[in-house]
C-alpha positions in Angstrom: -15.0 28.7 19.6 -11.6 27.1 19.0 -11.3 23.3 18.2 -9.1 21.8 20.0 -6.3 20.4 17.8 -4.7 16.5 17.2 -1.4 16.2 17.1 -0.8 13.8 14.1 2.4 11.9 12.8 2.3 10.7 9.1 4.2 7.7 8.6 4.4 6.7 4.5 7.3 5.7 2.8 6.0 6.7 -1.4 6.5 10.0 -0.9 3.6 11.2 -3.4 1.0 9.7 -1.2 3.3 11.3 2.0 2.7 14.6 0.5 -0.7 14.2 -0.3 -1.4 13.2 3.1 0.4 15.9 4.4 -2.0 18.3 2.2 -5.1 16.8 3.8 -3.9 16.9 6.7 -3.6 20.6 7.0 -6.4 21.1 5.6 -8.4 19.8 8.8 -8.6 22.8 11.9 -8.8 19.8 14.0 -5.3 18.2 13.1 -1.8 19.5 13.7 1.0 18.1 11.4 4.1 17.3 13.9 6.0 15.1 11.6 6.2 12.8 8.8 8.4 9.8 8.5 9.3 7.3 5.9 10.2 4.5 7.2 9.6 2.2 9.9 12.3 3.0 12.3 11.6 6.9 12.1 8.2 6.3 12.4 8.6 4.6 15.7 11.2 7.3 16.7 8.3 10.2 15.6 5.9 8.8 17.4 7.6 8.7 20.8 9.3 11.6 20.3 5.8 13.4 20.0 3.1 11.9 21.3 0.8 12.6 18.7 -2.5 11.8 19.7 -3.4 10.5 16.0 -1.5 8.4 13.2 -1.7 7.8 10.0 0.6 4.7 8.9 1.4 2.5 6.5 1.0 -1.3 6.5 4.1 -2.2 4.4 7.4 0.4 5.2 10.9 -0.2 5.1 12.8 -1.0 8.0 9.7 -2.0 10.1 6.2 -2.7 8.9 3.0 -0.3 10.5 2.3 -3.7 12.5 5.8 -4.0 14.5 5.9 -0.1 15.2 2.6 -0.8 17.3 4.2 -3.9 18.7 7.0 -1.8 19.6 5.1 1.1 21.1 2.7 -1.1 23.3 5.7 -3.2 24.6 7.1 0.2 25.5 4.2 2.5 26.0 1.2 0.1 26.6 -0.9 2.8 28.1 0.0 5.9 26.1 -1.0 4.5 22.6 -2.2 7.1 20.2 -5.4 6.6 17.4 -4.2 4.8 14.5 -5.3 4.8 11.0 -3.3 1.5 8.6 -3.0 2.6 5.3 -2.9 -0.3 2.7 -2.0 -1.0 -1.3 -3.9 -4.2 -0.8 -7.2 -5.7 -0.6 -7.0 -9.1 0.8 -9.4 -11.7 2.3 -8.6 -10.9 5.8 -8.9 -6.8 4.9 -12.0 -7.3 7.7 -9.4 -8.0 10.4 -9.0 -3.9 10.4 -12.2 -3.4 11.2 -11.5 -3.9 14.8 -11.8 -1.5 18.1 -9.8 1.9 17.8 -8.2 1.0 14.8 -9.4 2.1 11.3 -7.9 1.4 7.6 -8.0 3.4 4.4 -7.2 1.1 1.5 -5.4 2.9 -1.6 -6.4 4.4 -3.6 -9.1 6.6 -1.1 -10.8 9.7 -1.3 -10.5 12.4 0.8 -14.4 11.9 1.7 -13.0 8.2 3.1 -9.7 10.0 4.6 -12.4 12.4 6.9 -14.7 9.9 8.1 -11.8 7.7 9.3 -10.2 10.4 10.9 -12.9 11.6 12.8 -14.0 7.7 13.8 -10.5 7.2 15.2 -10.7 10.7 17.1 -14.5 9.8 18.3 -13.2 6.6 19.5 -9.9 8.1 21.2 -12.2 10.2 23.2 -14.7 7.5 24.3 -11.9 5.8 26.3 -9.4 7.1 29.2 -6.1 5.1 28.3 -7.0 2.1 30.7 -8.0 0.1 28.4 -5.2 0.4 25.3 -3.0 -2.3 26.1 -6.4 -4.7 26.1 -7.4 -3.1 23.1 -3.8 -3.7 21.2 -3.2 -7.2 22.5 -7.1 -8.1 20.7 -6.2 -6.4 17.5 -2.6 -7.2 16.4 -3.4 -10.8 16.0 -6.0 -10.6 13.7 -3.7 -7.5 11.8 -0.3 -9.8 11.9 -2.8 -12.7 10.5 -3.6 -10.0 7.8 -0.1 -8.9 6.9 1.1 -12.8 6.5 -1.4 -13.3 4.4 0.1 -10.2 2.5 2.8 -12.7 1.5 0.6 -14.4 -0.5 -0.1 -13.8 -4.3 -2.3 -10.8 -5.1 -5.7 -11.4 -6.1 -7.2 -8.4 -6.7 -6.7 -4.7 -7.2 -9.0 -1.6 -6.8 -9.0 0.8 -9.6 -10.6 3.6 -10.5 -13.4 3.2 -13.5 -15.5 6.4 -14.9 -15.6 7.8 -11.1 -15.7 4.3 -9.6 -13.7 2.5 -7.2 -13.6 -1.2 -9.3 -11.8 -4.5 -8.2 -9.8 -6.0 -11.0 -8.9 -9.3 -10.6 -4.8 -10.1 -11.6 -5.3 -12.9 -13.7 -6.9 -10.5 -16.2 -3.8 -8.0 -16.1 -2.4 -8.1 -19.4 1.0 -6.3 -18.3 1.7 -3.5 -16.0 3.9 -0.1 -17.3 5.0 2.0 -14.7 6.0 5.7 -15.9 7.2 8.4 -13.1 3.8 8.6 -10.9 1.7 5.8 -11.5 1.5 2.3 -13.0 -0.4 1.6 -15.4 -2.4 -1.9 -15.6 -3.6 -3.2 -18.9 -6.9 -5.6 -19.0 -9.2 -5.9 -22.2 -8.4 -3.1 -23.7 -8.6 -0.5 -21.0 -6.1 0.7 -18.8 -6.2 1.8 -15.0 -3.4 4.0 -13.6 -2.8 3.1 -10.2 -0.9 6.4 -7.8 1.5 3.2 -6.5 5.1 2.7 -8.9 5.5 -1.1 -10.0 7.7 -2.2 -6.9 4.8 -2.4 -4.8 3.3 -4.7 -7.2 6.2 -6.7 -7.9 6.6 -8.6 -5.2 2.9 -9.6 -4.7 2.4 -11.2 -8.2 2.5 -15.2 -9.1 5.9 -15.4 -10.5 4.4 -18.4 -12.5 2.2 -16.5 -13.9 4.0 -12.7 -13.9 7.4 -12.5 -16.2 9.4 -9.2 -14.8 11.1 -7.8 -18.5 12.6 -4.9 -16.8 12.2 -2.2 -14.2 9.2 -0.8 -15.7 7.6 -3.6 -16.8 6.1 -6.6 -16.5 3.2 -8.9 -18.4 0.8 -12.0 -17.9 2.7 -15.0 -19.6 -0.8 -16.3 -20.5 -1.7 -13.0 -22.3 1.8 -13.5 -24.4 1.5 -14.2 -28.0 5.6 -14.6 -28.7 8.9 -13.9 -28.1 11.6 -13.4 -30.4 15.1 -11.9 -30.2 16.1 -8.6 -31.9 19.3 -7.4 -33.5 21.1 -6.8 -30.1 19.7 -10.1 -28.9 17.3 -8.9 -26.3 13.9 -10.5 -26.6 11.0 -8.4 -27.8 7.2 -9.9 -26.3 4.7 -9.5 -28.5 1.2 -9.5 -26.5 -2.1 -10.5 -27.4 -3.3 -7.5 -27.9 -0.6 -6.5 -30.1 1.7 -4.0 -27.9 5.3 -5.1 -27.7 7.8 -4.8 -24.7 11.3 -5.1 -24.7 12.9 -7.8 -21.7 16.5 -6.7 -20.7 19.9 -8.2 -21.1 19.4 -10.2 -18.3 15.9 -11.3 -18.4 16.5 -12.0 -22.2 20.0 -13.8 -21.6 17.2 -16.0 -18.5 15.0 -16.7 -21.8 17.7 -18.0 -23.8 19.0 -20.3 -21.3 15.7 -21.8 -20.5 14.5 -22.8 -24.1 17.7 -24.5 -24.5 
C-alpha cells in the first residue's frame, strides 16, 4: 500500500540547518520536498505558489519573520492554511505560547526523534479538521506567538546545549565568551565548552550589551568574566579572561576602548 504523500515547503534562512532539514525530509515516504526558501519573502511566495500541505519555518528570517508570513497567508488565504511547524534558536518564557492548536515548534538544536513526532502531530492534526475552522484557529494562535516573538527582543536568558548526550540549559550570565569558527559557535562556561550548530549573529543581537563586549566578528566575551585589557604593539586591545584565554578586540572596538577610559 502506497502512503499518500505531504507536500512540504522548508523555509530556513542558515543554510546548514536548510540542508539538514532538507535531508530529513526526504528521508520520510510520507513527505514530498517542493521547495525551500531562505527568507521571508520567498517563503511566503513558496508557499502560495505550492500549496504544500506541510511547513517547516523559521521564527526569525530575513525579510519577514515565520510570524508575518502566516499573517500574510491568512489575510490572503484564511481557509487554505497548510500545517505548520516554528522552528526556533530560542528558549524563552513564553516558548509555551507554541504549544497551541495545529501548530507545533522544534526548538534548536532537535533530534531527528523530535523532528518525526512533530511532523506526524501537525499531519494527525491537519487531518482531524476540514479547513472550516483555520482562520479560527490562526486568529487564536498568532497572538500568543507575536507575544512570544516580542518577547524575543528581550535579552537572552538561556541557551540549550548539548552535554554527554543531553540536551542542557545554560544560563548566559555564566557564558565566559562565545568563538564562532565556520559551523558552529562555540560557548565557554567553567571550563567546558558547548558548540552550538547556530554562527555568532544569531546570538549577537540577543545578548545584554551591558553585560556582552562584541571584540570582533567572531567573538565576543562576558565583561564580568574579564580579568584585563591592555593594548598591543599595533594598539589593538588584547582581553585577557579569567580563565586565562586571550582575544584580540578590533581596530574599532579597541579605538571604542580607548576613547571611553579617557
Amino acid at each position: 500500500m502506497t502512503l499518500p504523500r505531504h507536500t512540504t515547503v522548508i523555509a530556513e534562512d542558515e543554510p546548514l540547518a536548510r540542508e539538514g532539514l532538507a535531508d530529513w525530509v526526504r528521508q520520510l515516504p510520507q513527505l514530498e520536498l517542493v521547495a525551500c526558501a531562505s527568507d521571508g519573502h520567498a517563503a511566503l511566495q513558496a508557499i502560495r505558489t505550492h500549496q504544500p500541505a506541510l511547513v517547516l519555518m523559521d521564527i526569525q528570517m530575513p525579510g519577514l519573520t515565520g510570524l508575518q508570513v502566516l499573517r500574510a497567508l491568512g489575510e490572503t488565504t484564511p481557509r487554505r492554511l497548510p500545517a505548520v511547524i516554528f522552528t526556533t534558536a530560542y528558549d524563552e518564557h513564553a516558548l509555551s505560547a507554541f504549544e497551541l492548536h495545529a501548530v507545533d515548534y522544534l526548538l534548536k538544536p532537535f533530534s531527528h526523534e523530535r523532528f518525526v513526532e512533530a511532523v506526524d502531530h501537525a499531519l494527525a492534526d491537519s487531518h482531524g479538521h476540514d479547513g472550516g475552522d483555520s482562520d479560527d484557529t490562526l486568529s487564536r494562535s498568532l497572538p500568543a506567538l507575536e507575544a512570544a516573538a516580542t518577547a524575543g527582543t528581550a535579552p537572552l536568558q538561556r541557551v540549550l546545549v548539548r552535554d554527554m548526550g543531553r540536551i542542557v540549559p545554560l544560563q548566559v550570565e555564566a557564558i565566559e565568551y562565545l568563538r564562532s569558527d565556520t559551523k558552529y559557535t562555540a560557548l565557554s562556561s567553567r571550563g567546558r565548552q558547548y558548540l552550538v550548530r547556530l554562527p555568532i549573529v544569531h546570538f549577537e543581537t540577543r545578548l545584554d550589551p551591558g553585560r556582552f563586549l562584541k571584540l570582533s566578528r567572531s567573538c565576543i566575551v562576558n565583561l564580568d568574566f574579564v580579568e584585563s585589557m591592555s593594548p598591543d604593539e599595533n594598539s589593538q586591545f588584547i582581553v585577557k579572561m579569567r580563565d586565562g584565554s586571550l582575544h584580540t578586540a578590533n581596530r574599532e572596538v579597541s579605538r571604542q576602548l580607548r576613547a571611553s577610559s579617557l
